[in-house]
Each structure stands twice: as C-alpha cells, then as structure tokens.
N, CA, C and O atoms as CSV, one atom per row, in Angstrom:
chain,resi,resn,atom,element,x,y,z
A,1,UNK,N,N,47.222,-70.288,-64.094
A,1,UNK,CA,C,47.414,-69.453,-65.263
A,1,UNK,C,C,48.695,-68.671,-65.122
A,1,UNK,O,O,49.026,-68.142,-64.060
A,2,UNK,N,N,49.517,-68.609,-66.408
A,2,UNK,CA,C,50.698,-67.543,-66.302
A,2,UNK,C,C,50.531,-66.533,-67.271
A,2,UNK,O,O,50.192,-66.586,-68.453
A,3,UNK,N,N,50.848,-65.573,-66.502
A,3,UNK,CA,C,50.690,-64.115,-67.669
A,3,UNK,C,C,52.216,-63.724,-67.472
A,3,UNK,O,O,52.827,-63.369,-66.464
A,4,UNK,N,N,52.640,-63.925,-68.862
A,4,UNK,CA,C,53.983,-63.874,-69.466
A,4,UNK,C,C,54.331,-61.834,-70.016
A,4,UNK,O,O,54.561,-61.239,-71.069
A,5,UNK,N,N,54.164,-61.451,-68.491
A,5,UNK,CA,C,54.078,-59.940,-69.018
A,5,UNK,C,C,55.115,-59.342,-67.761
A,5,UNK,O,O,55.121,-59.670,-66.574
A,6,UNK,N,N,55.859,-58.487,-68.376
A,6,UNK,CA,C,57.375,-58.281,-67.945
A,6,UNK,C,C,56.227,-57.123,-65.874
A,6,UNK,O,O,55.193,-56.514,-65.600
A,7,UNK,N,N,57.403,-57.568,-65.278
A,7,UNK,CA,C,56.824,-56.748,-64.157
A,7,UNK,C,C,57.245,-55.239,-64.002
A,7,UNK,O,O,58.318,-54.680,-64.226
A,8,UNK,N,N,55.730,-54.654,-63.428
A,8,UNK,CA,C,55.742,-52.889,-63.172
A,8,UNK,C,C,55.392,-52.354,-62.382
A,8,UNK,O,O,54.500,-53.009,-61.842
A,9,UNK,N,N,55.606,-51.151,-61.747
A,9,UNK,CA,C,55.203,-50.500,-60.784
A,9,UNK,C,C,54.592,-49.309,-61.223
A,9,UNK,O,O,55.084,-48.453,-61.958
A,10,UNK,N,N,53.443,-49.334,-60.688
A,10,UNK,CA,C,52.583,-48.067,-61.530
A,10,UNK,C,C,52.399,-47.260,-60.213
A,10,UNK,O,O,51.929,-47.910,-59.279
A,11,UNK,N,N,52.731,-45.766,-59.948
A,11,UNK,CA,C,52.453,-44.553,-58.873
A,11,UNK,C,C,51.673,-43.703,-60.102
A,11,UNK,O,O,52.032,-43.414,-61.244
A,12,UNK,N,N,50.411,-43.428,-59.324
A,12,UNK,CA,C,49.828,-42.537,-59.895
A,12,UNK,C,C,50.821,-41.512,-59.619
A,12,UNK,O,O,51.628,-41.530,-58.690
A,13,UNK,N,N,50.677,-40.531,-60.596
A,13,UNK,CA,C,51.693,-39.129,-60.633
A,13,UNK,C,C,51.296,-37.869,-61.236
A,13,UNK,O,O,51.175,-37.682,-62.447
A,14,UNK,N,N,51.038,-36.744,-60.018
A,14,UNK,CA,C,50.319,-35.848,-61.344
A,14,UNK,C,C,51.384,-35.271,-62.395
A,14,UNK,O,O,51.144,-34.407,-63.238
A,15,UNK,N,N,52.532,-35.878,-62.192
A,15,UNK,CA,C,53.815,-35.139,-63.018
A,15,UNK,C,C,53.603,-35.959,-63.961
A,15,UNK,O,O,53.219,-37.111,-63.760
A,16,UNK,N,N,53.794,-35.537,-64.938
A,16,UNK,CA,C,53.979,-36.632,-66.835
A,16,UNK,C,C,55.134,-37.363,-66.392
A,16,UNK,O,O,55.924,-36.955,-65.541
A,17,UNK,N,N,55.185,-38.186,-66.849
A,17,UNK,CA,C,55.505,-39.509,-66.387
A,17,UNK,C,C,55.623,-40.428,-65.318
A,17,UNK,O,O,55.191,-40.001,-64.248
A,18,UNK,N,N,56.146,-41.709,-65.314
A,18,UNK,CA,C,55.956,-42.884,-64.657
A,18,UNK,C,C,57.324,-43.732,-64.386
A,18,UNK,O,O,58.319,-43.729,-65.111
A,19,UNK,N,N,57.187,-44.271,-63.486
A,19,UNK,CA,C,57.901,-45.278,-62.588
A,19,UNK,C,C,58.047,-47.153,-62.953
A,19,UNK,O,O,57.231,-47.977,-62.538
A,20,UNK,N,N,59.011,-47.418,-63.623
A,20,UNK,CA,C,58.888,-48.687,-63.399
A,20,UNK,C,C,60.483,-49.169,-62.785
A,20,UNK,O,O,61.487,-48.479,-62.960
A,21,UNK,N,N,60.473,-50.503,-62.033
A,21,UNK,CA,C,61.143,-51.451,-61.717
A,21,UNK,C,C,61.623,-52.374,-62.463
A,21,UNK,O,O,61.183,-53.483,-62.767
A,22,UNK,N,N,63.058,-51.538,-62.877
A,22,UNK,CA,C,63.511,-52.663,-63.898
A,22,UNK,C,C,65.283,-53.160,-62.910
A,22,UNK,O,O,66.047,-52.368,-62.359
A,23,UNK,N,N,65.401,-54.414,-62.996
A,23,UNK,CA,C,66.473,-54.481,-62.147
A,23,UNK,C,C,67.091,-54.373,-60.710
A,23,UNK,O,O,68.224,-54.488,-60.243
A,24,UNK,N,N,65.745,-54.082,-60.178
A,24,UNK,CA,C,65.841,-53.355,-59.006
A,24,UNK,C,C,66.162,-52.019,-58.587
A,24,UNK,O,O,66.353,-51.542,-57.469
A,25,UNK,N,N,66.182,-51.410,-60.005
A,25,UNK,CA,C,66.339,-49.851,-59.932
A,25,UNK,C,C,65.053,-49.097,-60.447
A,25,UNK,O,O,64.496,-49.530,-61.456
A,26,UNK,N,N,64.609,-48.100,-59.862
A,26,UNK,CA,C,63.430,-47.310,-60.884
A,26,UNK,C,C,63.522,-46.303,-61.792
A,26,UNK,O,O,63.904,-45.165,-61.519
A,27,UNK,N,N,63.152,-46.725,-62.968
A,27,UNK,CA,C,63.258,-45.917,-64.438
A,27,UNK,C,C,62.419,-45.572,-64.359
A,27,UNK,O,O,61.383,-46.164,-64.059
A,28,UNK,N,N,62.666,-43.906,-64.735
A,28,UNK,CA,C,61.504,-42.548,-65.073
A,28,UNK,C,C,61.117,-42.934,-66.398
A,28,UNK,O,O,62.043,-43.112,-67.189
A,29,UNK,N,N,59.985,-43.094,-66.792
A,29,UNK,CA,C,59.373,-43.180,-67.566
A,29,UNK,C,C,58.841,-42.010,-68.250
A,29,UNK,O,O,57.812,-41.512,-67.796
A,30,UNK,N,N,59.466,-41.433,-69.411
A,30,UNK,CA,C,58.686,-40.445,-70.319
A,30,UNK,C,C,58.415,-40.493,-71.463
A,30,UNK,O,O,58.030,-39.461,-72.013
A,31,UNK,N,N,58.516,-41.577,-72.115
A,31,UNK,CA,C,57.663,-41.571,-73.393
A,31,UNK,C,C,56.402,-42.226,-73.403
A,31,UNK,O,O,56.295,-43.400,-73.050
A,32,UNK,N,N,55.383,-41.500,-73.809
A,32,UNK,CA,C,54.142,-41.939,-73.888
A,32,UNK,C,C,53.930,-43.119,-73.866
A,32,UNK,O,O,53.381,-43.719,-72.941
A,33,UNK,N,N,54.491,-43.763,-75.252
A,33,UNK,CA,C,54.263,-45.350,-75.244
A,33,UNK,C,C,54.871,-46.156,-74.456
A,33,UNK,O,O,54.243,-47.214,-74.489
A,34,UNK,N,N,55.840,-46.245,-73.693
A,34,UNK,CA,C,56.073,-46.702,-72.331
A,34,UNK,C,C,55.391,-46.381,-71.393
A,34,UNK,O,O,55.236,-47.457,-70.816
A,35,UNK,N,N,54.790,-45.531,-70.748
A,35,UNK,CA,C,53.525,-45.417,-69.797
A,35,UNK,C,C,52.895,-46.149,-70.391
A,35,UNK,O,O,52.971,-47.206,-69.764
A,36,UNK,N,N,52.253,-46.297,-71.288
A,36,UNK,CA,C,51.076,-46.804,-72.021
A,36,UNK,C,C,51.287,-48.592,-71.758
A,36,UNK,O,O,50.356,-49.155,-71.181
A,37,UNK,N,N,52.346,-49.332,-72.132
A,37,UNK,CA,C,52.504,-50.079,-72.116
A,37,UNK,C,C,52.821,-50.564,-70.546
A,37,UNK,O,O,52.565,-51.736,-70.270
A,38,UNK,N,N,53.265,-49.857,-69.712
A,38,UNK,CA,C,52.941,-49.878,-68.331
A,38,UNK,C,C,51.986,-50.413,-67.560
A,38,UNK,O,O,51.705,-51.335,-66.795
A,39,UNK,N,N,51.391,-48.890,-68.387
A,39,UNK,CA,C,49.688,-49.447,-67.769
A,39,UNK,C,C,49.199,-50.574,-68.378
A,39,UNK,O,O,49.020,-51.445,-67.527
A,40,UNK,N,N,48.887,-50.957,-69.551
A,40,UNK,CA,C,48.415,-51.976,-70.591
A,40,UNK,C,C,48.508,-53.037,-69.343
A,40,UNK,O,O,47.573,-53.466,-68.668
A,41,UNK,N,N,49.898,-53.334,-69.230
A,41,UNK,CA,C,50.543,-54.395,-68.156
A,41,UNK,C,C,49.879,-54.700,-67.026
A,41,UNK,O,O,49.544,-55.839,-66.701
A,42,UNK,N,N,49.646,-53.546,-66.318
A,42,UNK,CA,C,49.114,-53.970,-65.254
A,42,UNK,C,C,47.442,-53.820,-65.530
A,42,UNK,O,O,46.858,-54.205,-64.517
A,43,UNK,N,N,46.749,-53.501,-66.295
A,43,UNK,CA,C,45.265,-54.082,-66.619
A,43,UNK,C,C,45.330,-55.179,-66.847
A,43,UNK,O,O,44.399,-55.802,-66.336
A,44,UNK,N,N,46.305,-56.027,-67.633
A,44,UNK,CA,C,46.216,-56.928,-67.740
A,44,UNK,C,C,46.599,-58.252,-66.679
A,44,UNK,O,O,46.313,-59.450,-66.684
A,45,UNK,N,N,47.307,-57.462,-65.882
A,45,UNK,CA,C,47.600,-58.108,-64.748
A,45,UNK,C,C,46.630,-57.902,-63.463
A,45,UNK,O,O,46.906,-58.251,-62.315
A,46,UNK,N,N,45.917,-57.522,-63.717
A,46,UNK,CA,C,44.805,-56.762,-62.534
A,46,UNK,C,C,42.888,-57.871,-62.594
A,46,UNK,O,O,41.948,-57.418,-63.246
A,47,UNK,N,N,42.769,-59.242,-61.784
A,47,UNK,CA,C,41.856,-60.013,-61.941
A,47,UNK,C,C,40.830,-59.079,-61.310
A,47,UNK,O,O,41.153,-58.196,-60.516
A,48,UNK,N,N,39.399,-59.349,-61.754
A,48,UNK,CA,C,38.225,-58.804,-61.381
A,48,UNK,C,C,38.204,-59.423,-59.935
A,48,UNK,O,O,38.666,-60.485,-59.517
A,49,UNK,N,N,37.520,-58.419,-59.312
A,49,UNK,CA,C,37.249,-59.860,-57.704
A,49,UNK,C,C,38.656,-59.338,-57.186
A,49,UNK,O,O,38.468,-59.896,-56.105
A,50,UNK,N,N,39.913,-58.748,-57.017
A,50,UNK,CA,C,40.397,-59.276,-56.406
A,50,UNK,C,C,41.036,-58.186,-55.605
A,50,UNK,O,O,41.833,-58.519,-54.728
A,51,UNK,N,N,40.739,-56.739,-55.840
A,51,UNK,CA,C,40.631,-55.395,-54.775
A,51,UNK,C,C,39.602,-55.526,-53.919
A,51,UNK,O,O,38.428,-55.587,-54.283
A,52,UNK,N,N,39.911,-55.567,-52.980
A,52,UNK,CA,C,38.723,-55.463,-51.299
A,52,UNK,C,C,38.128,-54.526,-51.423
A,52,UNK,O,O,36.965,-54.641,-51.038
A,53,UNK,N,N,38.481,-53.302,-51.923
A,53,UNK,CA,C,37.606,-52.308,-51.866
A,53,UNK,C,C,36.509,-52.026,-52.874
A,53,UNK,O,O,35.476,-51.361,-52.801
A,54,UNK,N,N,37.179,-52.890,-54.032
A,54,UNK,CA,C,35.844,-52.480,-55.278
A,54,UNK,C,C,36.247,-53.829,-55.751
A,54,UNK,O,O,37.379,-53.955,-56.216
A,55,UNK,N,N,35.277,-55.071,-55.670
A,55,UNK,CA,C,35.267,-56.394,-56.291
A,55,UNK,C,C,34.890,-56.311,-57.923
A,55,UNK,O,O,35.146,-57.230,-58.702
A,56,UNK,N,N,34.252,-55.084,-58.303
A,56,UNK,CA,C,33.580,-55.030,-59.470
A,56,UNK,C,C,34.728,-54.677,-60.457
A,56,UNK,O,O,34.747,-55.125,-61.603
A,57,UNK,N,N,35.691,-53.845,-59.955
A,57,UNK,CA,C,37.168,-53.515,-61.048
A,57,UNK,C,C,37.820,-55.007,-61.437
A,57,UNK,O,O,37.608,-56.075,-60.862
A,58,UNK,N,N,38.815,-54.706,-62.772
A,58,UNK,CA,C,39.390,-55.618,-63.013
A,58,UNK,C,C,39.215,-56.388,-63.927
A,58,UNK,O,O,38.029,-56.716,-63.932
A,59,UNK,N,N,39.870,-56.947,-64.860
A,59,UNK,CA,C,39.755,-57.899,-65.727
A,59,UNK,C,C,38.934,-59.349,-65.288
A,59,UNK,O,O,39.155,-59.984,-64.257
A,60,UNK,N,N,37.912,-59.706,-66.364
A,60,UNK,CA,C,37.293,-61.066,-66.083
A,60,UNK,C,C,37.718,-61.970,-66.328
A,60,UNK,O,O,36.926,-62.818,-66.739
A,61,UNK,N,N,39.099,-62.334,-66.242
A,61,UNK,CA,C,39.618,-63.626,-66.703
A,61,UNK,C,C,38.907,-64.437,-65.837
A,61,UNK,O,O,38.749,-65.405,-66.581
A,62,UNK,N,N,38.373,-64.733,-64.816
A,62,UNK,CA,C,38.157,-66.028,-64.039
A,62,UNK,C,C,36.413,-66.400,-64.601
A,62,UNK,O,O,35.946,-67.520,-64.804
A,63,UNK,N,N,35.741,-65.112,-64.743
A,63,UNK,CA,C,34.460,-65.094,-65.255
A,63,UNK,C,C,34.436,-65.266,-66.723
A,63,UNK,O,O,33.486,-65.952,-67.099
A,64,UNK,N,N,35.036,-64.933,-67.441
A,64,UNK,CA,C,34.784,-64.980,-69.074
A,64,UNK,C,C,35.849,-65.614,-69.982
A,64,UNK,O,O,35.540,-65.904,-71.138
A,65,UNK,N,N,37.555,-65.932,-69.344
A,65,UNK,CA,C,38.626,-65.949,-70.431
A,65,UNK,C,C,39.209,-67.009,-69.760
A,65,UNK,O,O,39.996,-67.725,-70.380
A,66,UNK,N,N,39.000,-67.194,-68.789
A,66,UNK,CA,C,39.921,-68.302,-67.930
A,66,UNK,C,C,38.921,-69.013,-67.923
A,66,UNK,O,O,38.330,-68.959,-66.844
A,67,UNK,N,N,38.257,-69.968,-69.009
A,67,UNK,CA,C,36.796,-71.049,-68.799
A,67,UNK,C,C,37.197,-72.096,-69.900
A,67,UNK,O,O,38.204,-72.124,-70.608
A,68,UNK,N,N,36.228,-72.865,-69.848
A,68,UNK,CA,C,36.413,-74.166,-70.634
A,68,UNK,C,C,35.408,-73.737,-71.818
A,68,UNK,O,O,34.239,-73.525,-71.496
A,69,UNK,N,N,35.832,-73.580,-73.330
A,69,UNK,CA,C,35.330,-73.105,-74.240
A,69,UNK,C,C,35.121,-71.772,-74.507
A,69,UNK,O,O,34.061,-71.472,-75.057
A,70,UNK,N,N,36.168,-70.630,-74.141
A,70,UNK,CA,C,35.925,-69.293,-73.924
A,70,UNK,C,C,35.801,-68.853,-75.482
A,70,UNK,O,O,36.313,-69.284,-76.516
A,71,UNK,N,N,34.685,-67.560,-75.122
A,71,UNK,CA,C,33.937,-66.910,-76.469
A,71,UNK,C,C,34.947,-65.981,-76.936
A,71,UNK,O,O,35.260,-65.033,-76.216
A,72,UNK,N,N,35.452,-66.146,-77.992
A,72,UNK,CA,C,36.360,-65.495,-78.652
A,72,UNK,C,C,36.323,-64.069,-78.946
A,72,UNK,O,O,37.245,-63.254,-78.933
A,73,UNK,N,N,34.543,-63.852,-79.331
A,73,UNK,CA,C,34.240,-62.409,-79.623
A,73,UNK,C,C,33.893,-61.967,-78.358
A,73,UNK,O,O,33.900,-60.801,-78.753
A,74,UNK,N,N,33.534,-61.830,-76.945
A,74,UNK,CA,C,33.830,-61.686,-75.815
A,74,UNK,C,C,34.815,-61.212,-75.410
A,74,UNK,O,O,34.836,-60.125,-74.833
A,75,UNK,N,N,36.153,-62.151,-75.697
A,75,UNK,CA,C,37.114,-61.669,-75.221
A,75,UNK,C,C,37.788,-60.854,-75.801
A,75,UNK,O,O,38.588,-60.074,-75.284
A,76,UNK,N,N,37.398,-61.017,-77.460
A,76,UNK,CA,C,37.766,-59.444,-77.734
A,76,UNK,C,C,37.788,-58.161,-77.656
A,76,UNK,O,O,38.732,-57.381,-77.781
A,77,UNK,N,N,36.212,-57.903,-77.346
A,77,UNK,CA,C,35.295,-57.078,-76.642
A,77,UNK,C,C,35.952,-56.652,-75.152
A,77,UNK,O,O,36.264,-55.523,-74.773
A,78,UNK,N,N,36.035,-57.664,-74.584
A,78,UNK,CA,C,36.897,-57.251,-73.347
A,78,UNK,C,C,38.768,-56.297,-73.415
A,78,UNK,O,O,39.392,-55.352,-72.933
A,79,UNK,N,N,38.864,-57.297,-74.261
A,79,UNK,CA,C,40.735,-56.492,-74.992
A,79,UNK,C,C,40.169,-54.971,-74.995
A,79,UNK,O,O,40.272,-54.057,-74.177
A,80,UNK,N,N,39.460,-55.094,-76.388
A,80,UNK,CA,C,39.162,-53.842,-76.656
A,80,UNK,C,C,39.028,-52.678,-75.810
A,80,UNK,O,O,39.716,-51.670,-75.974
A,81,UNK,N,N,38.004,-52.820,-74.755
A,81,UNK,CA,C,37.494,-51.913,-73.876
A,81,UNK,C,C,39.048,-51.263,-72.650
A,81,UNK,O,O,39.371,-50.180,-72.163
A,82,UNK,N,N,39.641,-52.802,-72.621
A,82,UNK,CA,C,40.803,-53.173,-71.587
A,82,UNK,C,C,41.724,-51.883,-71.847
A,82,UNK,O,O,42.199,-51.170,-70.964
A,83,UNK,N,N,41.942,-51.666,-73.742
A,83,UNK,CA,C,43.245,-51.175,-74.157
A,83,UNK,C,C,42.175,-49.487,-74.428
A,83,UNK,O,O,42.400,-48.332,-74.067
A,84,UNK,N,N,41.272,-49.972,-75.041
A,84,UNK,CA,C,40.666,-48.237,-75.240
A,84,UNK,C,C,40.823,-47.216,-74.262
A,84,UNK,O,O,41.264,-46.069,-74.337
A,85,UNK,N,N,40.221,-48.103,-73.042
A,85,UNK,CA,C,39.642,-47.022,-71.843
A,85,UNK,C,C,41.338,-46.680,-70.825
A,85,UNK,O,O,41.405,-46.101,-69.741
A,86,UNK,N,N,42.581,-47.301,-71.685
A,86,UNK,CA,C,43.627,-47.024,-71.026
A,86,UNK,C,C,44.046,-45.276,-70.827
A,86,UNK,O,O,43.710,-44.657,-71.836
A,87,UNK,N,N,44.502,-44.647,-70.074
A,87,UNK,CA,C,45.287,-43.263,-69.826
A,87,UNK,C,C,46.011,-43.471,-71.194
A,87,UNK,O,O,46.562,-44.555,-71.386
A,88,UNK,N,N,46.057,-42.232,-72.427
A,88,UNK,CA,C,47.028,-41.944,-72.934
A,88,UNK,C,C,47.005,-42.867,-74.065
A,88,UNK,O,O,48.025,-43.046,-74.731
A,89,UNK,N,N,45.401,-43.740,-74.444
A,89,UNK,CA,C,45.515,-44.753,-75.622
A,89,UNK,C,C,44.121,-43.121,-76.029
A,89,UNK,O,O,43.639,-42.266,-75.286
A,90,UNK,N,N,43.962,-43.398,-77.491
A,90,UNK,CA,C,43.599,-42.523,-78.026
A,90,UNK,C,C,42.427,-42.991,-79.073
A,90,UNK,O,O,41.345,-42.594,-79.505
A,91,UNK,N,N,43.282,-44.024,-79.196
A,91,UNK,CA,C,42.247,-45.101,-80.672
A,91,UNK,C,C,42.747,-46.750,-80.776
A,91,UNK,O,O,43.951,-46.878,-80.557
A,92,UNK,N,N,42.238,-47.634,-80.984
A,92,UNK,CA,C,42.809,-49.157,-81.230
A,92,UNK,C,C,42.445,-49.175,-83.002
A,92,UNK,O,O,41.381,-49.259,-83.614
A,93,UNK,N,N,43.748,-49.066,-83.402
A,93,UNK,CA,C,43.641,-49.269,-84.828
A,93,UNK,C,C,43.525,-50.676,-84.991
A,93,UNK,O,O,42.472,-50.846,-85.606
A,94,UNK,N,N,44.137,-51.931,-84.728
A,94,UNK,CA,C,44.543,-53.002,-84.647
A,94,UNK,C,C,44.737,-54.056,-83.415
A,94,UNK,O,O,45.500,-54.125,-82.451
A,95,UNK,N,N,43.794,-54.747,-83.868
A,95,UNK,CA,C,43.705,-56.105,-82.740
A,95,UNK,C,C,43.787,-57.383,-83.161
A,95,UNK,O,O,42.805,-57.662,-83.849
A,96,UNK,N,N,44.844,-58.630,-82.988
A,96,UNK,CA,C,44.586,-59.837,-83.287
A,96,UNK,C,C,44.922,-60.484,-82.504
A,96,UNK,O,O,46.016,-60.224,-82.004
A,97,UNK,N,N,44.140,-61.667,-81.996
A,97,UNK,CA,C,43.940,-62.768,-80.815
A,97,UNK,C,C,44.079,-63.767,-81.590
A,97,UNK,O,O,43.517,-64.136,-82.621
A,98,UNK,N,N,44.991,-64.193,-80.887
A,98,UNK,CA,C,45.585,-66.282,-81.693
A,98,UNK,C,C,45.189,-66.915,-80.456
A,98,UNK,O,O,45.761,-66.682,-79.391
A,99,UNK,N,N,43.986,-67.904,-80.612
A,99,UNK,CA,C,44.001,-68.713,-79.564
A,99,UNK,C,C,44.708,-70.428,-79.942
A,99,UNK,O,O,44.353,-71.032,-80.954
A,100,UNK,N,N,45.347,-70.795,-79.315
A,100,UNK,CA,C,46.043,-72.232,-79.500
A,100,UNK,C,C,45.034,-73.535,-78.203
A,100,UNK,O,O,45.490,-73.954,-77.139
A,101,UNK,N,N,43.871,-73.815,-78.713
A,101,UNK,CA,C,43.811,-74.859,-77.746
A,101,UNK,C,C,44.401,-75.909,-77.320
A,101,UNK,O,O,43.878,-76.431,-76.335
A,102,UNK,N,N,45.213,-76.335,-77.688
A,102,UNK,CA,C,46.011,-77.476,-77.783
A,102,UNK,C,C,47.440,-76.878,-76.103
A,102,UNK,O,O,47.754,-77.584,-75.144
A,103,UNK,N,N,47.945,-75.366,-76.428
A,103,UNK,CA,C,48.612,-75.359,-76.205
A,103,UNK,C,C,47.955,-74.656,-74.566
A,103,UNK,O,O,48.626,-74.511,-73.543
A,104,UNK,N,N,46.324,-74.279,-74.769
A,104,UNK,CA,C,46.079,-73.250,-73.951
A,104,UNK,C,C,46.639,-71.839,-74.008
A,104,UNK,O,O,46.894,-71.225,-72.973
A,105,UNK,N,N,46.803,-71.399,-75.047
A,105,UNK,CA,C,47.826,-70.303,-75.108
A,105,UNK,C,C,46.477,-69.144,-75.934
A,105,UNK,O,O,45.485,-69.473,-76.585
A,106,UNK,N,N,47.125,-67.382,-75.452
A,106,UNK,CA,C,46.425,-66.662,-76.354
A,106,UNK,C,C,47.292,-65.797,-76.582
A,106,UNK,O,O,47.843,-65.426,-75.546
A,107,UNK,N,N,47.736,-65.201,-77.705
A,107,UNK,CA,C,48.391,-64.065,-78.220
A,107,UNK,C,C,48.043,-63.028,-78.472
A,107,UNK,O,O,47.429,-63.024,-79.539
A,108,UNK,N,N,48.145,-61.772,-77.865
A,108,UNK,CA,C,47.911,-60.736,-78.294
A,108,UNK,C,C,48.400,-59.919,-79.339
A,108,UNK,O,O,49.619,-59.795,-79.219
A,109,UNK,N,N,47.877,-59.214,-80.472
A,109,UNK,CA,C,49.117,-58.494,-80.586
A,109,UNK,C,C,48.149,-56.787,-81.394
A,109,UNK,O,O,47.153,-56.707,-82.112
A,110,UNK,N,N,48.767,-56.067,-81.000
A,110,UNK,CA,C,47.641,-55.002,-81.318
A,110,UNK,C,C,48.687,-53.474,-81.490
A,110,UNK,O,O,49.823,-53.387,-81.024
A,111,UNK,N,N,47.955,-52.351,-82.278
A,111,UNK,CA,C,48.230,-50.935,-82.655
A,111,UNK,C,C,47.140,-50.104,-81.778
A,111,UNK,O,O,45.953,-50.267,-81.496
A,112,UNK,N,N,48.131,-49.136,-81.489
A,112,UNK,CA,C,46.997,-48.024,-81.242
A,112,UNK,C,C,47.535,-46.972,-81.397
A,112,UNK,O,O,48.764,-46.947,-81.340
A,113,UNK,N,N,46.832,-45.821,-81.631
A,113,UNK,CA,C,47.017,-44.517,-81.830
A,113,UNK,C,C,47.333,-43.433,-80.752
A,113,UNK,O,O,46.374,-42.896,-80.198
A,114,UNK,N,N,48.283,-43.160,-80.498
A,114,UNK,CA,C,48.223,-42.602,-78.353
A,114,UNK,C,C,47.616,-40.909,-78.800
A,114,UNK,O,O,47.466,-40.485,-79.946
A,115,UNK,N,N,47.349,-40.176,-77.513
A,115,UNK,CA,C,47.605,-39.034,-77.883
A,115,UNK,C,C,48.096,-38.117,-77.959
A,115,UNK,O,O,47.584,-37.013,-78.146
A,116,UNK,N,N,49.293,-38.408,-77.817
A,116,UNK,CA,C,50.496,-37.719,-78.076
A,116,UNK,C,C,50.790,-38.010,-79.966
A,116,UNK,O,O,51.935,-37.872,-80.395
A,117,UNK,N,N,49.631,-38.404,-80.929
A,117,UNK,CA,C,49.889,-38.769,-82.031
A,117,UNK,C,C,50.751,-39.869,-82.354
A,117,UNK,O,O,50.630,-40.304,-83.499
A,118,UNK,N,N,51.761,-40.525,-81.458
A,118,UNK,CA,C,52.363,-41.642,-81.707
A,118,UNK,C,C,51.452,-42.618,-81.532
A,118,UNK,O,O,50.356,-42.715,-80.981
A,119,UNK,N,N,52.460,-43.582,-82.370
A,119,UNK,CA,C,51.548,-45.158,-82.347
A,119,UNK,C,C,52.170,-46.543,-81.435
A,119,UNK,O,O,53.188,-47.074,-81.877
A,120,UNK,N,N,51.670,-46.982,-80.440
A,120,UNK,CA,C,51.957,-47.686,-80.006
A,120,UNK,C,C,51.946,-49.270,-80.847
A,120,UNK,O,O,50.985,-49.583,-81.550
A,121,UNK,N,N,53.353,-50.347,-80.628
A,121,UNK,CA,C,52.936,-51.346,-81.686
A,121,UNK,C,C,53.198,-52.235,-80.359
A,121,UNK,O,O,53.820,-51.727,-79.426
A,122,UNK,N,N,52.716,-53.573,-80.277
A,122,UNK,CA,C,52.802,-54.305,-79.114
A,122,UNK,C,C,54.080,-55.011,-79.358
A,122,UNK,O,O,54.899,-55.138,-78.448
A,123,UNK,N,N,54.272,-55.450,-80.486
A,123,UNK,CA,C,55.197,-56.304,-81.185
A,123,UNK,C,C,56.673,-55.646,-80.280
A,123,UNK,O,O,57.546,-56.342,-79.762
A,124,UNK,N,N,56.622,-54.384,-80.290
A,124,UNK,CA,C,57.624,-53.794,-80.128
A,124,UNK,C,C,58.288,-53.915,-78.498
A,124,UNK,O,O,59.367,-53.439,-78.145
A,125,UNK,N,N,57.453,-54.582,-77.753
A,125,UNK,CA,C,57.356,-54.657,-76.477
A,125,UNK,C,C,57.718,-56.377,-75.934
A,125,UNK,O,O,57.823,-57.281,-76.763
A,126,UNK,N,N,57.838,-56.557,-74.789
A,126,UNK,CA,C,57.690,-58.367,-74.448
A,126,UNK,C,C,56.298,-58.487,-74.665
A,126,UNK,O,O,55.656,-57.437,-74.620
A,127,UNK,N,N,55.684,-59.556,-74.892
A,127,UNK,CA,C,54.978,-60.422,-76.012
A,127,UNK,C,C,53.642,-59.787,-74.879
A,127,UNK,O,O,53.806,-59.140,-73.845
A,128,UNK,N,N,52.781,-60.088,-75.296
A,128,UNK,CA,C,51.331,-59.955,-74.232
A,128,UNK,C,C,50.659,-62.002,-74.293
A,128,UNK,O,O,49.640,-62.454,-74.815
A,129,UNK,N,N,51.303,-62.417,-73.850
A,129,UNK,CA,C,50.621,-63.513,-73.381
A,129,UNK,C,C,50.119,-63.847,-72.852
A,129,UNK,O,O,50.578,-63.462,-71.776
A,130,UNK,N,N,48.993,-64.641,-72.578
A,130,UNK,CA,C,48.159,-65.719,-71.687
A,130,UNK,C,C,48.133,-66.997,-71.713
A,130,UNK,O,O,47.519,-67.568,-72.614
A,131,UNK,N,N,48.704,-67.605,-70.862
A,131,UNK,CA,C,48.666,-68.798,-70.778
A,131,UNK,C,C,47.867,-69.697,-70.178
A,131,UNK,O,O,48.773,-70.112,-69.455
A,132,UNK,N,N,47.149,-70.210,-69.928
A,132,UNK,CA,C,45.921,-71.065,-68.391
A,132,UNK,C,C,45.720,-72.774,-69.336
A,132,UNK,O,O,45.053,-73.680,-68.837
C-alpha cells in the first residue's frame, strides 16, 4: 500500500505550535490549519498494531480498509472519528470518499471547522490518498 501524504514530524509541544520537516529544514508551524493538517497526516499514517506499547492505537487499515471488498460506510465511520477526535478539529462539516476499484485507489477530500473558527479545506493541501 502507498499513502501519497507529504512527510511530518510531529513533537508534542506545550508551546502553540508545531514542527515539520520540509527540505531538510524545520518549519515552525503556527497556523492552526497547518498543525491540523500535520496531525491529520500522521493519523493517517499511523497503522493499528504497530506501537509496541499500545497495539490497540492506530488506524485499521490492515483490519477494515486494506481488505478485499472493504465496507464503504465503515470506512467512513473510521475517517470520521480519525479527523473529529484530531487536536484543534472542532467539527467535520464535509466528507467525500471516491473509491476507484479498478484503480485500487481512495480519495479523500473533506471540511472542517477548527477551533480557532477557521476552516480547514483538504483540497487546499497535497491530496489525502490511499492507494493498496
């Protein structure tokens, strides 16, 4: 499987804002919706099963999304919870999943409401893909 999602470095921080690796240099991160999309990233990059210390964290792609005939309303359910229960998401106004069997491909593309009152748009970001 390839997850077509740009790479990040997440340090917890009790200071408002965040750290990513762009270029080999690290950008301070202070706008909300960049943390947000940070994090988004690495939930989505984060398989269930695969921290030693807690097997139970983590996305179910290998159990529920990465299968032969995967349940569509499932995996929405899963998005959902994925992007709700994020630091700094507030509300999911908008969710749509394109699945391509042919190509194996799934598209994300989704709104949310942060709470800082801005709106995060995904569109606005590199793509949220899944590929397997």
């Amino acid at each position: 499987m390839e997850l077509a999602l740009a790479p990040a470095v997440d340090l917890e921080n009790p200071i408002p804002g965040d750290l990513r690796l762009t270029g080999g240099t690290f950008v301070w991160l202070t706008r909300l919706v960049d943390q947000v999309d940070q994090r988004l990233r690495n939930r989505f990059q984060f398989f269930k099963g695969e921290w030693f210390l807690d097997k139970r964290q983590g996305t179910p792609f290998y159990q529920n999304i990465l299968i032969n005939g995967p349940d569509l309303k499932l995996i929405r359910t899963i998005f959902t919870l994925l992007i709700v229960t994020c630091p700094g998401v507030a509300s999911l106004t908008t969710l749509n999943l394109t699945f391509n069997g042919s190509t194996r491909e799934l598209v994300l593309w989704f709104e949310a409401k942060l709470q800082d009152g801005s709106t995060f748009v995904s569109s606005e970001y590199p793509p949220y893909i899944l590929r397997f």
